[in-house]
BALUMBA-782399 format. One line per 10 residues: number of its first residue (from 1); for each residue x, y, z of C-alpha. Coordinates in steps of 0.25 Angstrom, whole numbers. Example, Ala and Ser with C-alpha at 12.3 -4.5 7.8 and 13.67 -1.06 7.14 Angstrom:
BEGIN
1) 49/-18/31 | 55/-4/29
This chain:
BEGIN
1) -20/22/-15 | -18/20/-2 | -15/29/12 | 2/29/15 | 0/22/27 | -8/11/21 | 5/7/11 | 16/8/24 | 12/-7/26 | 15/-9/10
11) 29/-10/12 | 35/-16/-1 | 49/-25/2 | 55/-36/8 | 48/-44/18 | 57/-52/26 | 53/-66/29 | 56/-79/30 | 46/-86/22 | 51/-96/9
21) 46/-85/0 | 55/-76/7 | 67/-86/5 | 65/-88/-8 | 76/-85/-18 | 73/-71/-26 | 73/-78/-39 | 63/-88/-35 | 54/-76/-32 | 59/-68/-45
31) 53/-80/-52 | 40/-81/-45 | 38/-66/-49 | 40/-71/-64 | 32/-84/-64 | 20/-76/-56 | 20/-65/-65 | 19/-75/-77 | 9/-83/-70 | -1/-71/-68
41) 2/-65/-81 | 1/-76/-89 | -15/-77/-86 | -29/-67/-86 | -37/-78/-79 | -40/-73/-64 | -40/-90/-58 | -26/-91/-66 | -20/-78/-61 | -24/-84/-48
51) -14/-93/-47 | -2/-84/-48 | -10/-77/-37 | -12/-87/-26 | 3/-92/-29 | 7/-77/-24 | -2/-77/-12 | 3/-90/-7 | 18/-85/-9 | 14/-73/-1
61) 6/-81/10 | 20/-90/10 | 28/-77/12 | 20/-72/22 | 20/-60/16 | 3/-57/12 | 2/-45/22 | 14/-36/15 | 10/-40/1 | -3/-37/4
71) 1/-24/8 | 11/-21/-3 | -1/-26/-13 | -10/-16/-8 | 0/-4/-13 | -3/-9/-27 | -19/-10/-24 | -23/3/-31 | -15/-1/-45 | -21/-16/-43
81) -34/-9/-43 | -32/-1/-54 | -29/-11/-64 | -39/-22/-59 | -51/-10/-62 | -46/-8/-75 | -44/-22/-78 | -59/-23/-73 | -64/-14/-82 | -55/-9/-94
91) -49/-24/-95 | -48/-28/-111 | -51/-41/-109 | -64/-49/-112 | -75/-43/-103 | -84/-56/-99 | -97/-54/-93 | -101/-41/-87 | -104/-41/-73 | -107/-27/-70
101) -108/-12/-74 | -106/0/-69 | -108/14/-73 | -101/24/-69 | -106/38/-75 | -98/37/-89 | -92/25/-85 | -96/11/-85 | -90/0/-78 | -93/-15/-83
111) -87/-28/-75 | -85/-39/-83 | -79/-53/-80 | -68/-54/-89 | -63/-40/-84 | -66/-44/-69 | -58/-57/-71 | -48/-50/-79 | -45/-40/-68 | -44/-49/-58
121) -34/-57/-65 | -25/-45/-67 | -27/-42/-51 | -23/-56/-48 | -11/-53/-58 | -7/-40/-51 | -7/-46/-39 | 0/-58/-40 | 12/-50/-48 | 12/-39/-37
131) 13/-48/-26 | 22/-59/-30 | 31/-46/-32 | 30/-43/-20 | 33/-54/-14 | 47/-55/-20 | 50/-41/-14 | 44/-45/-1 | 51/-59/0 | 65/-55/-7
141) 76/-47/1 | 83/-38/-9 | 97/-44/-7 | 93/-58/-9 | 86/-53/-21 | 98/-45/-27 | 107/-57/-25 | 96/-67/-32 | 98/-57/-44 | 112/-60/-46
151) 111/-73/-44 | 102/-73/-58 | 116/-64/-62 | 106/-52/-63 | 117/-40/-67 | 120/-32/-54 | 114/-20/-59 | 101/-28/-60 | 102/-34/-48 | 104/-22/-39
161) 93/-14/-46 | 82/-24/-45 | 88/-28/-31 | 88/-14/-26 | 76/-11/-32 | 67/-23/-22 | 76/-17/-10 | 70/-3/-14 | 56/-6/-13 | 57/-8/1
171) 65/3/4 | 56/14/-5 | 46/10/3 | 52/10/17 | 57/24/12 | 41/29/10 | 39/23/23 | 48/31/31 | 46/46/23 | 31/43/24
181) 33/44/40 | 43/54/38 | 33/63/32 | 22/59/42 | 30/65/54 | 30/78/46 | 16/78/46 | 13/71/31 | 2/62/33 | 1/50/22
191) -9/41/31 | -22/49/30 | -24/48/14 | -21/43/2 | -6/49/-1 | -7/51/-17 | -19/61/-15 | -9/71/-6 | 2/76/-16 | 12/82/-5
201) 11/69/4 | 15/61/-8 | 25/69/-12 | 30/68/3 | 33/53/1 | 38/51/-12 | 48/63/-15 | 55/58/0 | 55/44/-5 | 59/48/-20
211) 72/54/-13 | 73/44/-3 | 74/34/-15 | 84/42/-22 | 92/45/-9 | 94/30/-6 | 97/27/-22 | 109/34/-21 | 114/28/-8 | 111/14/-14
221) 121/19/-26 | 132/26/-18 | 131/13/-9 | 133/2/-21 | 144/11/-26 | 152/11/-13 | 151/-5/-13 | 156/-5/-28 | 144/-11/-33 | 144/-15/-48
231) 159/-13/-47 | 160/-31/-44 | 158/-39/-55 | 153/-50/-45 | 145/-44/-34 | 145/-56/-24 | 135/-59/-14 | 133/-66/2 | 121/-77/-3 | 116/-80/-15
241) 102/-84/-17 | 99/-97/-20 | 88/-105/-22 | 80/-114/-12 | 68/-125/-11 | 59/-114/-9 | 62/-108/-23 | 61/-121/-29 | 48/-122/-22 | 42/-108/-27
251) 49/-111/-42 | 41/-125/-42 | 27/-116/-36 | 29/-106/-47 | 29/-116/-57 | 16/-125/-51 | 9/-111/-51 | 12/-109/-67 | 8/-123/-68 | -5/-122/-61
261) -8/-110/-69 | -4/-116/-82 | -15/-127/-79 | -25/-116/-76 | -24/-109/-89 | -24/-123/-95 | -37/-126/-88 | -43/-112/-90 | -40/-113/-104
């Protein structure tokens, strides 16, 4: 875990921009999420997983967005960490060649190759899935993506909860933020250690962001009843999405990085 004031700078949520990534439409990017998922879990090979891979990092060197992904990534390093050691050494796949060993009293720890490769392929996996996500939710604005919806005719209901759901992430964390400083100008240090091993300091930010939570739920309900909403069988809207050369261009780059992975596992096989 990591020291409060290391995770201000891992703010989760829209990044305004004007890149082409930024401009695609949302369903383009929904589908990009489907097709890398596939790729990546569709293989165990680490140089196959690879491809998914390098096709994320250069979506993000495009967007211009490696320096806030790489921050929201490092919120999800311990968990990462967790599973590649376990995959490293309690993985039920075919151990390969021992490399090294170990012991630890009781214990004893044995690398193998095929446990090594198979850890790093679930890293690469991990990685690729998490940051192609967070992408989406960096590069998508929360109107433009409710309105994507019910272009597919997603139900309302749908719609909104999904909708409000992206719009929410931001705001949880902007809320964290603002009680965290709230509490440093009564005296509650977060900054000097980790802030799981002190129980009254966590308590101090998560019952406040719990009710801040609540608090704005009901606002958002007493707001969508005021404007009748649910009460118009056609809700209508200012734009509608539609689709553009650069969605065409990332459907038909999708479609390249399945084939060049199709060849691969050919090849490989």
């Amino acid at each position: 875990m990591f020291p409060f004031k290391k995770r201000r700078s891992a703010l989760v949520g829209f990044v305004p921009g004007d890149t082409w990534v930024h401009m695609l439409d949302p369903r383009t990017k929904l589908f990009a999420i489907v097709v890398i998922c596939l790729a990546t879990l569709a293989v165990t090979s680490p140089s196959l997983m690879a491809v998914p891979f390098l096709f994320v990092i250069l979506l993000t060197l495009v967007s211009h967005l490696g320096r806030h992904l790489l921050r929201a990534l490092a919120a999800f390093s311990p968990l990462l960490a967790v599973i590649l050691i376990l995959d490293l050494f309690f993985a039920a796949v075919e151990p390969g060649t021992l490399y090294a060993s170990v012991n630890f009293g009781f214990f004893t720890l044995d690398f193998y190759s095929g446990r090594l490769l198979f850890a790093l392929a679930m890293g690469l996996r991990l990685l690729s899935i998490a940051a192609i996500s967070l992408l989406f939710i960096m590069t998508t604005d929360y109107s433009a993506f409710v309105r994507s919806l019910k272009a597919m005719h997603v139900p309302d209901s749908i719609s909104f909860s999904l909708g409000y759901a992206l719009r929410s992430t931001t705001t949880m964390w902007k809320d964290a933020h603002h009680i965290a400083d709230s509490q440093r100008s009564r005296g509650l240090e977060f900054d000097r250690s980790v802030l799981t091993k002190n129980r009254n300091r966590l308590m101090a930010l998560t019952v406040p962001v719990a009710v801040s939570v609540l608090n704005r739920s009901g606002k958002v309900s007493e707001s969508m009843l005021s404007r009748g909403y649910g009460y118009s069988e056609r809700p209508t809207y200012h734009n509608t999405p539609e689709f553009s050369m650069y969605d065409a261009i990332l459907i038909l780059s999708l479609c390249n990085m399945l084939m060049v992975e199709y060849i691969c596992i050919i090849y490989s096989g």
